[in-house]
Every structure is written in structure tokens, then in C-alpha cells.
matplotlib code that plots the C-alpha trace (Angstrom):
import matplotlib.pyplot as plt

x = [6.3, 6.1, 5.4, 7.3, 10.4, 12.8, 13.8, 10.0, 11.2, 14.1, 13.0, 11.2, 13.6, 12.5, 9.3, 7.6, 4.7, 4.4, 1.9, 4.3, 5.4, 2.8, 3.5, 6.8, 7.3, 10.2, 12.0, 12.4, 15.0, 18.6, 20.8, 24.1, 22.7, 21.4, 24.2, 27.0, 28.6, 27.4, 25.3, 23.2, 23.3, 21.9, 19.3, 18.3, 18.0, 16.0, 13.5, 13.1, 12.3, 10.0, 8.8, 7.4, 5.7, 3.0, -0.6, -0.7, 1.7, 3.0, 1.6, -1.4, -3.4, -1.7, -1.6, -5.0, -6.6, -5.3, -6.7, -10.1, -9.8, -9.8, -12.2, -10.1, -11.9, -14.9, -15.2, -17.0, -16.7, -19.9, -20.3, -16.5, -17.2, -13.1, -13.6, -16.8, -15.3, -12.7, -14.2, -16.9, -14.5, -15.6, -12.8, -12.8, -9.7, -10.6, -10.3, -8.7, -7.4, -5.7, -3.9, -2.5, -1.0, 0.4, 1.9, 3.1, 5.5, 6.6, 7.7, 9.4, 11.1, 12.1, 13.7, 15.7, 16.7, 18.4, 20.7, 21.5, 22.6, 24.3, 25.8, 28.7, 30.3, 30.0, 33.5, 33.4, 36.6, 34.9, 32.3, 33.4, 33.4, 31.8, 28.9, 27.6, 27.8, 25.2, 23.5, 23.1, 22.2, 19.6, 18.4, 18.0, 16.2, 13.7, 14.0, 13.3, 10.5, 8.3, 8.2, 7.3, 4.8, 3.6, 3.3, 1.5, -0.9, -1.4, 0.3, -0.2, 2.7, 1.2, 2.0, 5.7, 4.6, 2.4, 2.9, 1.4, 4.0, 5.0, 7.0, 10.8, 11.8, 16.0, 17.0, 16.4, 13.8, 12.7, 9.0, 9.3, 10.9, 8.9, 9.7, 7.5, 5.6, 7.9, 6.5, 5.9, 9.3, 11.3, 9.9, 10.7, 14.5, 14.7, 13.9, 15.6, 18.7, 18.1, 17.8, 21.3, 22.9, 21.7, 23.0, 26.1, 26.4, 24.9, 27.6, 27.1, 28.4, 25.7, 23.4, 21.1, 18.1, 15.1, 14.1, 16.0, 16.5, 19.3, 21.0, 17.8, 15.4, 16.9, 16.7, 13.3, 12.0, 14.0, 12.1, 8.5, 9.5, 10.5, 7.7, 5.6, 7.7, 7.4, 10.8, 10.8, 14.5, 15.6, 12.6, 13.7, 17.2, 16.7, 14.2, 17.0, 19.6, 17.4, 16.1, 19.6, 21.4, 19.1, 19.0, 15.5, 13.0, 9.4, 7.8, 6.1, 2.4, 2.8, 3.8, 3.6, 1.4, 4.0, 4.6, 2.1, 2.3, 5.7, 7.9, 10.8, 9.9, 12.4, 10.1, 10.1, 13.0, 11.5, 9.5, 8.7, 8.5, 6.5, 6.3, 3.7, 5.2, 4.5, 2.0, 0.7, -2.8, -3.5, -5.1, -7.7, -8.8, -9.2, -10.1, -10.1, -11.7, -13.2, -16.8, -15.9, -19.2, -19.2, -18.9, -15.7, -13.9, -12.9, -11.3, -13.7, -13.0, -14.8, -17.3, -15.1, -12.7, -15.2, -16.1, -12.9, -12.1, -15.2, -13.8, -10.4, -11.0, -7.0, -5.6, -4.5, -4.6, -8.1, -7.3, -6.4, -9.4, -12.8, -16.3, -18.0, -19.6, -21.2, -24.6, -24.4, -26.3, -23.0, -21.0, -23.4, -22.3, -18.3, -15.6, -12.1, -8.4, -6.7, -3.0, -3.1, -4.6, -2.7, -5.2, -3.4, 0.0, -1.2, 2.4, 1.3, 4.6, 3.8, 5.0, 6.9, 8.2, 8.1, 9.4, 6.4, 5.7, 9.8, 8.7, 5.5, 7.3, 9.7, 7.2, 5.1, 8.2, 8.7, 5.4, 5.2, 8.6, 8.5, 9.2, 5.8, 8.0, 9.4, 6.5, 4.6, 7.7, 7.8, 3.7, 3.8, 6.6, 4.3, 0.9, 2.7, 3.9, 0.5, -0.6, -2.1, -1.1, 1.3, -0.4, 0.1, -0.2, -3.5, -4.6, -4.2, -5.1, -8.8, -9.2, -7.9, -8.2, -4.5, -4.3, -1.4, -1.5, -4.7, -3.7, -0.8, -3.2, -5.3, -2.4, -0.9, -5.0, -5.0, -1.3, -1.1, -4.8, -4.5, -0.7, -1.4, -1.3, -4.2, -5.2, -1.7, -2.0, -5.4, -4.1, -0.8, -2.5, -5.6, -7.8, -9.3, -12.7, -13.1, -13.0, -14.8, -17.3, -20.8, -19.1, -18.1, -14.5, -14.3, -10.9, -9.8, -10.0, -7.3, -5.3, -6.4, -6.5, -3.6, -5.2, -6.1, -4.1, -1.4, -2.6, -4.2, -0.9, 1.2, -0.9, 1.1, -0.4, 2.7, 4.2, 1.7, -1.9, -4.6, -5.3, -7.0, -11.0, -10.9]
y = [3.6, 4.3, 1.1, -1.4, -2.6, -6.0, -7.9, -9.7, -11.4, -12.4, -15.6, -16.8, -19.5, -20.9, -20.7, -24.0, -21.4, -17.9, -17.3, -17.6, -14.1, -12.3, -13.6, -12.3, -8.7, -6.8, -6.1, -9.3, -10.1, -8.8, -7.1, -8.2, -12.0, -12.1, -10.3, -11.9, -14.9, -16.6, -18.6, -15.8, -14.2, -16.8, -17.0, -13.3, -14.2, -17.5, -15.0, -12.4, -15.0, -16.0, -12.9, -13.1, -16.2, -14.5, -15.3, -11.8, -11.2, -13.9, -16.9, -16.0, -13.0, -10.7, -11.8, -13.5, -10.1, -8.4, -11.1, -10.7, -7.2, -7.5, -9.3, -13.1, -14.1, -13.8, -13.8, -16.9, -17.4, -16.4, -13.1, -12.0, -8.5, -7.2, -9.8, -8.3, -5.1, -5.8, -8.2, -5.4, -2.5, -0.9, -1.1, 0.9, 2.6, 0.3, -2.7, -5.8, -7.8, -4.3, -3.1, -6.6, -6.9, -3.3, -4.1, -7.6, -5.9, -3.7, -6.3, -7.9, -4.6, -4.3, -7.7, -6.9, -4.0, -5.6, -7.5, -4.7, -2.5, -5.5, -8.0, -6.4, -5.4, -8.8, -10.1, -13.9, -15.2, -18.3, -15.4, -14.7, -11.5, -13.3, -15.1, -11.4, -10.1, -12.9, -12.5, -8.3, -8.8, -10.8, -8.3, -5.6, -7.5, -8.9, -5.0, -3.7, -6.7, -5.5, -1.9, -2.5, -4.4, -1.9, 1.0, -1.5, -1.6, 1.8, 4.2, 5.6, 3.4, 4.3, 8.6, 9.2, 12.8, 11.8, 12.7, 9.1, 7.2, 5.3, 5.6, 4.2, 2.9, 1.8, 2.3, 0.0, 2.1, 2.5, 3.0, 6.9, 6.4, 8.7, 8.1, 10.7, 9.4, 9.4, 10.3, 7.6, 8.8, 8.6, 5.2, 3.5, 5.1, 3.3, 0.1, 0.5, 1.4, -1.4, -4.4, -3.0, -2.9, -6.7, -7.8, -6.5, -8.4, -11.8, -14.4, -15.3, -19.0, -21.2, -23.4, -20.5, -21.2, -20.9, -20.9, -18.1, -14.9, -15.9, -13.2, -14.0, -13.6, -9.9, -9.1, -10.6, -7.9, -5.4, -6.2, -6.0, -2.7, -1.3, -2.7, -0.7, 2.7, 2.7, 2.1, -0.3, -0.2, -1.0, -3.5, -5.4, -5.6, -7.1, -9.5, -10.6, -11.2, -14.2, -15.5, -15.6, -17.1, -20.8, -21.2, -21.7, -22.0, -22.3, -25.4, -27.2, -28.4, -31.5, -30.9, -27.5, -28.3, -29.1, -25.7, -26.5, -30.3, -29.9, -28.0, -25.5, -26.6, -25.3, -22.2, -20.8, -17.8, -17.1, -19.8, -18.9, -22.7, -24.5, -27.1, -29.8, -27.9, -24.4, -24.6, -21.4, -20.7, -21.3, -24.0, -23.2, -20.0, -21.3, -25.0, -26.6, -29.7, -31.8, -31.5, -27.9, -25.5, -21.9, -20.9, -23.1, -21.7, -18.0, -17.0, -18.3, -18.3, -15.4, -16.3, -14.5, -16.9, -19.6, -17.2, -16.9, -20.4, -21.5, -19.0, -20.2, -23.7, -25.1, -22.8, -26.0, -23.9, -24.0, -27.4, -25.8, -24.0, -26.2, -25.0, -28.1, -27.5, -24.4, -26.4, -27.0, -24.5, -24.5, -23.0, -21.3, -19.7, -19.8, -22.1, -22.9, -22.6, -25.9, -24.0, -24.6, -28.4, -31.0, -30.6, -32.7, -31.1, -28.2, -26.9, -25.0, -22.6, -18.9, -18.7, -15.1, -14.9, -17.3, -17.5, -16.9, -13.6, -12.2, -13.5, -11.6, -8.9, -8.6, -9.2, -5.8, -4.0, -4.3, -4.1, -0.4, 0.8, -0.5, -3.9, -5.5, -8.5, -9.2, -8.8, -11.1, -13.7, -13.8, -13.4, -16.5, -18.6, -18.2, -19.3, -22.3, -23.7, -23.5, -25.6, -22.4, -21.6, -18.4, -15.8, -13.6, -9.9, -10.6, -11.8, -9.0, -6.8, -8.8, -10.1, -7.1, -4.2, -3.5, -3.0, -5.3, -4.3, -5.8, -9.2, -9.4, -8.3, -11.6, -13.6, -12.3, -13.0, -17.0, -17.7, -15.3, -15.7, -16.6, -15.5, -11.5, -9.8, -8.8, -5.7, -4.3, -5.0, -3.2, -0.3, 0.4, 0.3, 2.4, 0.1, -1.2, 1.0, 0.0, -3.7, -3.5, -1.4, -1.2, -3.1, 0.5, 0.4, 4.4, 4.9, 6.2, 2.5, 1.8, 1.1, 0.4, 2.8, 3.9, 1.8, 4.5, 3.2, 4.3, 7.8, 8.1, 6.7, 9.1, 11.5, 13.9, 14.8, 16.4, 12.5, 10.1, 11.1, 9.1, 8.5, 10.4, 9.3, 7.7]
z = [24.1, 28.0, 29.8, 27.2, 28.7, 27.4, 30.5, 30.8, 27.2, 27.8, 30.2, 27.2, 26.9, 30.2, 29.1, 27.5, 26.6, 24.9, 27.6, 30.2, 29.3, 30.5, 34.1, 34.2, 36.1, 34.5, 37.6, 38.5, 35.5, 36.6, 33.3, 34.2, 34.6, 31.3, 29.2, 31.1, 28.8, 25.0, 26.5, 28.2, 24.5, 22.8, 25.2, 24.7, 21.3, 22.1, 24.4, 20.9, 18.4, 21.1, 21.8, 18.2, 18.2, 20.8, 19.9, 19.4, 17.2, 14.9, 16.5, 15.4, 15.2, 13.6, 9.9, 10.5, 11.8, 8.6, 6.3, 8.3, 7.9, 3.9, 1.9, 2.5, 6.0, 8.0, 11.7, 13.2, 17.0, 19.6, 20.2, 20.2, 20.2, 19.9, 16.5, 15.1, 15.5, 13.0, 10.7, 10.4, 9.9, 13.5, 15.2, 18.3, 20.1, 23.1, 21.0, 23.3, 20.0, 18.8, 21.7, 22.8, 19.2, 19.7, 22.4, 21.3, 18.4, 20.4, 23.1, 20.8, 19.7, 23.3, 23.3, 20.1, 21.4, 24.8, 22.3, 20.5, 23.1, 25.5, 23.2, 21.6, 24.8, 26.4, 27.9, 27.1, 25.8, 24.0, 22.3, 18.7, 17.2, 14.3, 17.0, 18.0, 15.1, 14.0, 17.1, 16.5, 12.8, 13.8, 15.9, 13.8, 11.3, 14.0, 15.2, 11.3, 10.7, 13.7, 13.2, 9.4, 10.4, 13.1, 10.1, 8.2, 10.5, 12.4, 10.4, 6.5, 5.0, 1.1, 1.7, 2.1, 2.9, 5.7, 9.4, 10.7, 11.0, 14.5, 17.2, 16.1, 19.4, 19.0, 22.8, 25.8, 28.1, 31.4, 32.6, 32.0, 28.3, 25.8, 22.3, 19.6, 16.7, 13.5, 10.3, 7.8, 5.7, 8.8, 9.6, 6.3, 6.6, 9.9, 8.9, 5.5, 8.4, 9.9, 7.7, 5.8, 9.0, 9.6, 6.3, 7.1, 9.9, 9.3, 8.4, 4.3, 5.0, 3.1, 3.8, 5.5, 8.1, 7.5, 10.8, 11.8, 10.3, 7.2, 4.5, 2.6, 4.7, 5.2, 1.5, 1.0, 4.0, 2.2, -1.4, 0.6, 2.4, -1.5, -2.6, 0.1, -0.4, -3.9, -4.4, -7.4, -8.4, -5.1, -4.5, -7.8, -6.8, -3.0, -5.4, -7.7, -4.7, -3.6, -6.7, -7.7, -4.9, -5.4, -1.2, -1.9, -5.0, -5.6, -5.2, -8.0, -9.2, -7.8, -4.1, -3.3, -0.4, 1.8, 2.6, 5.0, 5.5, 6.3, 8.1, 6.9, 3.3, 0.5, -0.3, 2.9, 3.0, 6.7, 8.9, 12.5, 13.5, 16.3, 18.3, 20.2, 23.8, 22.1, 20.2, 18.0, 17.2, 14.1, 13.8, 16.9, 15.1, 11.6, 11.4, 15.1, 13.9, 11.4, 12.3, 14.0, 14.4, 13.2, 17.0, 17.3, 14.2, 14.9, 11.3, 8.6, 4.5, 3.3, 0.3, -1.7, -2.0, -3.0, -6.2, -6.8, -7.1, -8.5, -11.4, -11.4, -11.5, -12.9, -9.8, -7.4, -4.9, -4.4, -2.5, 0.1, 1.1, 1.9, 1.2, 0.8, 4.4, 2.9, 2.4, 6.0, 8.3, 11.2, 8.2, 5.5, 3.4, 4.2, 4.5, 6.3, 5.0, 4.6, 5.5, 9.0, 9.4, 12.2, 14.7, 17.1, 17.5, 17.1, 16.0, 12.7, 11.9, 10.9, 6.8, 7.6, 3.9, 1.3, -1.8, -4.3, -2.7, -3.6, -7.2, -7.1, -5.3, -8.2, -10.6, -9.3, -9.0, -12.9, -14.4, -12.6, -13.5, -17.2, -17.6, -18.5, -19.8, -17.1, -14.7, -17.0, -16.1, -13.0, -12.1, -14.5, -12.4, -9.7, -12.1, -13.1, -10.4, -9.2, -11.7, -14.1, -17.4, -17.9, -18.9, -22.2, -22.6, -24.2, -21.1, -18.8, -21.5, -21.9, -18.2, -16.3, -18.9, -19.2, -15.4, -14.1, -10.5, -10.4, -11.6, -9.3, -6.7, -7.7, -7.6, -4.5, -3.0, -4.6, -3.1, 0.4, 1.7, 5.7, 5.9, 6.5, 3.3, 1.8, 4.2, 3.7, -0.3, -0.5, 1.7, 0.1, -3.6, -2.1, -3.4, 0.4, -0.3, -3.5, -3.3, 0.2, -1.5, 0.2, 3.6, 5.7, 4.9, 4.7, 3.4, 7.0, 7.7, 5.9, 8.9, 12.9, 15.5, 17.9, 20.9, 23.5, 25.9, 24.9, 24.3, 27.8, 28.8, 27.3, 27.4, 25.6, 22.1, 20.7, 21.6, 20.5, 18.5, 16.7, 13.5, 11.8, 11.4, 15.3]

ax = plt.figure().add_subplot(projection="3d")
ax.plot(x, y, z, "-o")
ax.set_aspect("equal")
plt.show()
């Protein structure tokens, strides 16, 4: 990454607005002011998480530009052309919406990476050993979450054997820094690196977060990046260390919704929380208001999700996406998620890891290296606190033919629509083309384009190089 530096992230606690950052020139932010005392510290920290809540990145279009990108959502807006792209499986190199999330991850990379390298040798009598290490774990998982998220989405995360991986940035750089393309198995190791290192330094001392990164949090990453490698042993064992530990639990029948009526709910491991000053974007692109237009609503409910509900009809979760405007000509023929309502604060908190995805996690984990018992378990904890009755073996035998991927994939599709799943799930089980199928989603489009910006940057192809297909 040539032109992505920290110091422009690290006002972000000055800032009442994500937005702000982009007015801030690099040079303008001196090192030994920042990284000088505690206080300076935990504002470096303030300026990463902020980093993340970007518009770009988790403040709002990353996980809804996945889910568009999948068969979960359709693009409304007028004419948004860097949208269409996407939401049509066109994306070009040039696209606006993919670069600016490219770079938004790796800004926050940047910002993780300042604390990293400057914390530990900060000379502040009242600073703790204990304080930076909590400060530096949290670092490296923020460091770990963003470039798993970056292979997700631009590099062939489902072949361990494949060169496509991305760059692995871990140093503080200047505007001449040139860091090569990893391969995908030197990625994963990486990030694997990273998120043991950040347990080992995050204090264990209960209660834990949820709105910053906690011991859970770490191990719930570390289950989804098994999960993604392949690595079920290990996947089911990050699983179990926060099922087991009770910090937080599934929600019931009953109230479940207040994972997104409320805020920090007790099934949240990992919520990136906002606020009426800083608002994120969530519910401008998906609902904006009650008698919104199409042109008004830029992330629309695919009809997809209407069939599935209208063939589920106990899943409670249908509740919380509307399609009764589908009669209506602004909307015909698809609907709005419910998830990110409270259109006047505006304050909707991105749902980075929740509990009923380490449960489904777990429950995948087991039905592919054996356990079919205990994958039936834990896909049903998730069914019946949805309201659904558990299923038997009978069931996925009759309804899915035996194939229990493909009923964890339908539960993973009821529960995680709108939070940035479901074009990951369909890449990583190489099923994108086939449930796309008829829509152009040629298997190369498995993943986005390296935005050519960076490759004209660079301009070195030994460095960085496209994907293959663009």
C-alpha cells in the first residue's frame, strides 16, 4: 500500500464526524505529540475504532455492498452507476464505492499499526504495563479483523494454494512504502498471528465490552477465520471458548429484536456503536423513511427474501424485513430490512459479531468434520430461538437431500441478511454461480477487483496485480 499512511486517523477523536477524516493532510499530525503520555494512547485508539466506523467501511457500505452483491439486496437509488455495477455483478476496476472501501480498511490498518509500533515504548509513569498491553491487543485484533475482511473481498480466501491473497501491511509507512501481494496462505497465517497475539494481550478480567474489542470478540474472529480456512478443529474450539464462558448468549423468541432496537444487546460479542453526533449510514441506505421512494432507499430487500419467508412462515425473523410495499409501484417488487430503523437519530450500530453466527459457526464446523449431532445442536439453538422448531436428521435429509452445508447456509441467509455475510458465504463454499445462476456472476466474480488505482499507483506488477477475470 503506497499512499496509505496512520497520522490522518489518529485526529479522529477530535472529530464529531467520520468525514472529518478525509480533510485531514498526514503531515500535518506530529508523532511524538500523539504517542507521548496515556492519554495520547487512548486517543490513538479512539481515532482506529473510528477509523472503522467510515461509511466505507463498517459504517456502512462494506457489509451492505457484500449482501448486494449476493442474492440478499437489490440496489435502489437513481442512476448510481458505481451501485449498479455491483448489484449487477459488473464491477469495474474504476469502481468509486470499491476503491474508497479499499482504502478505508487499509486506513484503519494504518491506524492499528501506529499503536502497535508506538505504544509500548511510551515513557508515562501513570501508563500500566497492563493499559498498553490492552491498548496493543486491541490493535492487532482491529489489525487482524481488517485484513480478513480485505481477503474476503479481493482475494481467493476459499484456495489455500492460491497466489491472490493481499498485501499484509504490519509496519507504519511512509508515502514510498511498497508492501507485495501475499498469497492467500500467508494471509490467513497473519491474521491467525495476529488475533493469538491479541488474546494474549487483552486483560481476561470479566465483565467484557461489547463495544470494544473483548477476549471474545477475539475468539469469535478466530472461529470465522477457521471457518473460512477450512480449519474445523480449530474453528470448533475458538466456537466453544465463547459459548462456554456465558459473557453473552443468544437471545430468545420473545425479544430477540433488540439486537437492533437496542444498543450493545447481550448477543452482541462485537458492536461497533453509534451515536446522534456520529451517525453511520445505515439507515439512509436501507430504509430512510416511512413513505421513502425507491430512488431514496439505496440497499433494497431482494425478492428473494420475500420467497423465503413466504416459505418459512414460523421463522420470526421475517418481522424484520417489510414487503408489504411490494404492491406499490415506488417499491415493486422488493422490500426494506427492518435491522436498521430509528430514522431520527440516525445512530444504527454496525452488528460486527454476534452470537448466533459463533453458534452457526460451530455448528458448520461439526457437521463437516463428523459430528452431524452436534451440528444439528447447535443449527437448532439458533432455529429455536428464532421461534422455529429444531430440526431432525429427517429433515435435512428430506428438505436439503442430506446436504447440511446448505441448511446452515439458509440459516446463516434468515439470521445474517444486511450484516455482510452472504457474498463471503457463497464465495468460500463456491456456490456464488450457482445460486446467482442466470444473473452473470461468472465464478471470477467471486470476489471484487484490485481497484486500479492502486495498480497504476504501484505500478509494479511483481508488487501488486489483478484478479484474475478483470
Amino acid at each position: 500500500m503506497k499512499n496509505i499512511l496512520i497520522y490522518s486517523l489518529i485526529l479522529a477523536v477530535v472529530a464529531s464526524s467520520c468525514n472529518v477524516l478525509d480533510q485531514v493532510s498526514p503531515s500535518q499530525v506530529n508523532t511524538s505529540s500523539v504517542f507521548n503520555n496515556a492519554a495520547g494512547a487512548e486517543s490513538a485508539v479512539i481515532g482506529m475504532y473510528s477509523s472503522m466506523q467510515s461509511n466505507y467501511y463498517y459504517g456502512g457500505y462494506f457489509p451492505l455492498l457484500s449482501d448486494v452483491y449476493s442474492d440478499v439486496s437489490r440496489a435502489g437509488g437513481f442512476n448510481v452507476t458505481a451501485l449498479d455495477e455491483i448489484a449487477t455483478y459488473q464491477v469495474s476496476t474504476g469502481n468509486i464505492l470499491v476503491q474508497n472501501m479499499y482504502v478505508a480498511m487499509y486506513y484503519t490498518i494504518a491506524a492499528a499499526n501506529g499503536i502497535i509500533a508506538n505504544v509500548p515504548g511510551i515513557k508515562d509513569p501513570t501508563f500500566t504495563q497492563a493499559q498498553k498491553d490492552s491498548l496493543v491487543g486491541q490493535a492487532y485484533a482491529v489489525r487482524a479483523m481488517a485484513h480478513f475482511d480485505l481477503l474476503r473481498m479481493f482475494g481467493q480466501h476459499w484456495d489455500q494454494s492460491s497466489i491472490y491473497g493481499v498485501p499484509v501491511v504490519t509496519t507504519v509507512q511512509n508515502y514510498n512504502s511498497l508492501t507485495p501481494r501475499s498469497t492467500v496462505a500467508q494471509t490467513y497465517q497473519a491474521i491467525i498471528n495476529d488475533l493469538q497475539q491479541a488474546n494474549s494481550l487483552l486483560p481476561h478480567s470479566k465483565p467484557y465490552l461489547n463495544e470494544y474489542i473483548n477476549p471474545d470478540a477475539v475468539q469469535a474472529l478466530l472461529a470465522r477465520v477457521y471457518l473460512y480456512k477450512k480449519d474445523y478443529a480449530n474453528a470448533i474450539a475458538a466456537a466453544n471458548q465463547v459459548i462456554s464462558d456465558g459473557s453473552f448468549n443468544l437471545l430468545g423468541p420473545g425479544n430477540f429484536t433488540q439486537i437492533y432496537s437496542t444498543k450493545l444487546s447481550n448477543e452482541s460479542v462485537f458492536e461497533l456503536v453509534f451515536n446522534v453526533q456520529n451517525q453511520s449510514a445505515y439507515n439512509s441506505y436501507t430504509y430512510s423513511r416511512t413513505q421513502a421512494l425507491v430512488t431514496e432507499v439505496l440497499f433494497l430487500a431482494d425478492t428473494t427474501m420475500n420467497i423465503y419467508y413466504t416459505n418459512h412462515p414460523a421463522d420470526l425473523r421475517a418481522q424484520l424485513v417489510d414487503f408489504s410495499a411490494a404492491t406499490e409501484s415506488n417499491f415493486l417488487p422488493f422490500g426494506r430490512t427492518q435491522k436498521y430503523r430509528g430514522e431520527i437519530n440516525k445512530d444504527n450500530s454496525a452488528y460486527v459479531v454476534r452470537m448466533a453466527e459463533v453458534y452457526l459457526i460451530r455448528a458448520e464446523a461439526k457437521a463437516l468434520s463428523g459430528d452431524a449431532a452436534g451440528g444439528l445442536a447447535d443449527l437448532n439453538a439458533v432455529r429455536t430461538n428464532r421461534g422455529l422448531p429444531a430440526f431432525t436428521n429427517a429433515d435435512i435429509t428430506t428438505t436439503y437431500g442430506g446436504d447440511f452445508l446448505a441448511a446452515v447456509l439458509d440459516e446463516r441467509f434468515s439470521e445474517l441478511n444486511f450484516e455482510g455475510h452472504r457474498m463471503f458465504d457463497l464465495a468460500r463454499t463456491q456456490r456464488r454461480s450457482k445460486i446467482l445462476n442466470g444473473s452473470g456472476a461468472d465464478d471470477y466474480t467471486d470476489i471484487f477487483p484490485i481497484p486500479n488505482r492502486e495498480l497504476v499507483a504501484i505500478n509494479n506488477p511483481s508488487v501488486m496485480f489483478q484478479n484474475p477475470g478483470y
